[in-house]
N, C-alpha and C positions, 0 to 999 in steps of 0.2 A: 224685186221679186221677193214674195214673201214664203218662209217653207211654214208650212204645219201639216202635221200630222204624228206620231206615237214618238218619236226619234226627236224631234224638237219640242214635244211635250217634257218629255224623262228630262232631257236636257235644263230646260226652263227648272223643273221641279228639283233636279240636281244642284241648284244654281241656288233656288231658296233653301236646301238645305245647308249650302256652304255658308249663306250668309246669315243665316242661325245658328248657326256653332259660333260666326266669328263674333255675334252677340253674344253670343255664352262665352265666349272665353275671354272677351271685353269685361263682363260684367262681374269672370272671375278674378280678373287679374284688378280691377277696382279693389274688390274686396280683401286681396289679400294684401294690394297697398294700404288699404285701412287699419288693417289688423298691423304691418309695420308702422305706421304712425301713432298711430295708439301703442305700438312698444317703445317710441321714440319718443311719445309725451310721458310714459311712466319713468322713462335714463331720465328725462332732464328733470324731473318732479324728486328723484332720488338722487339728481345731484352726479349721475351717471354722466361721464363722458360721452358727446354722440358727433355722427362723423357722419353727415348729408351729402356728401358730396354724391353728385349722381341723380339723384332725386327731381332735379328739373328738368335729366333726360329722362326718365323713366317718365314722370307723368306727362311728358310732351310725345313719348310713343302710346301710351294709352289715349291721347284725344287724337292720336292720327289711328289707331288703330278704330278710333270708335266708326270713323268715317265712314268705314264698311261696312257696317252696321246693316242690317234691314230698318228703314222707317218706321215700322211697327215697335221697334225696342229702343230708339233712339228715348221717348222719355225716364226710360228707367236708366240708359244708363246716363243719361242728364242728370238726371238726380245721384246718382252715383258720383259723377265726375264733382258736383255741388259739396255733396258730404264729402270730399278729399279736399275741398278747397276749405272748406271749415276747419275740418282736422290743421290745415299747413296753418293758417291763420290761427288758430290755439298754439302751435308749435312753436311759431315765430313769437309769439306773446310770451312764450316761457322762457324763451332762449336769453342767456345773458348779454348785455350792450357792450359790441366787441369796446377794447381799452383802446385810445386813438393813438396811445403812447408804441403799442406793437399787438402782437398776438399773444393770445389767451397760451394761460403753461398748458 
């Protein structure tokens, strides 16, 4: 049985505005891990002590969070999740070659 009519309309329409916000706050929470890694590529550029730990749970709730997404925004925040992957990959390139002797002072 199928319902339509004004009550499963609102409904449906309620439904796409949920999953537009959860794209907006997907594609906020990108950008202000960017803006962290880009303060994390300037500590290690200045020689600044930096301290990751965390960060592989964090971007692993932002690609479960993306899932909810509506289809229509998934390519932006692809490209979104793309530019964090670059940022970590500059990161990791900067980072010093832990000592195999023990851990860094």
């Amino acid at each position: 049985m199928r319902l339509d009519g004004p009550v499963t309309r609102e409904f449906e329409e309620n439904m796409q505005v949920a999953a537009n916000r959860q794209g907006e706050i997907v594609l906020a929470a990108i950008a202000a891990m960017g803006e962290s890694l880009a303060l994390a590529e300037a500590k290690i550029a200045g020689g600044h002590p930096l301290d990751l730990t965390g960060l592989d749970l964090e971007i692993g709730r932002l690609c479960a969070a993306s899932r909810a997404a509506p289809p229509a925004m998934i390519p932006a925040i692809r490209r979104g999740l793309e530019a964090l992957l670059a940022q970590t990959e500059r990161l990791r390139a900067g980072l010093p070659v832990p000592d195999p002797k023990g851990p860094l002072p």
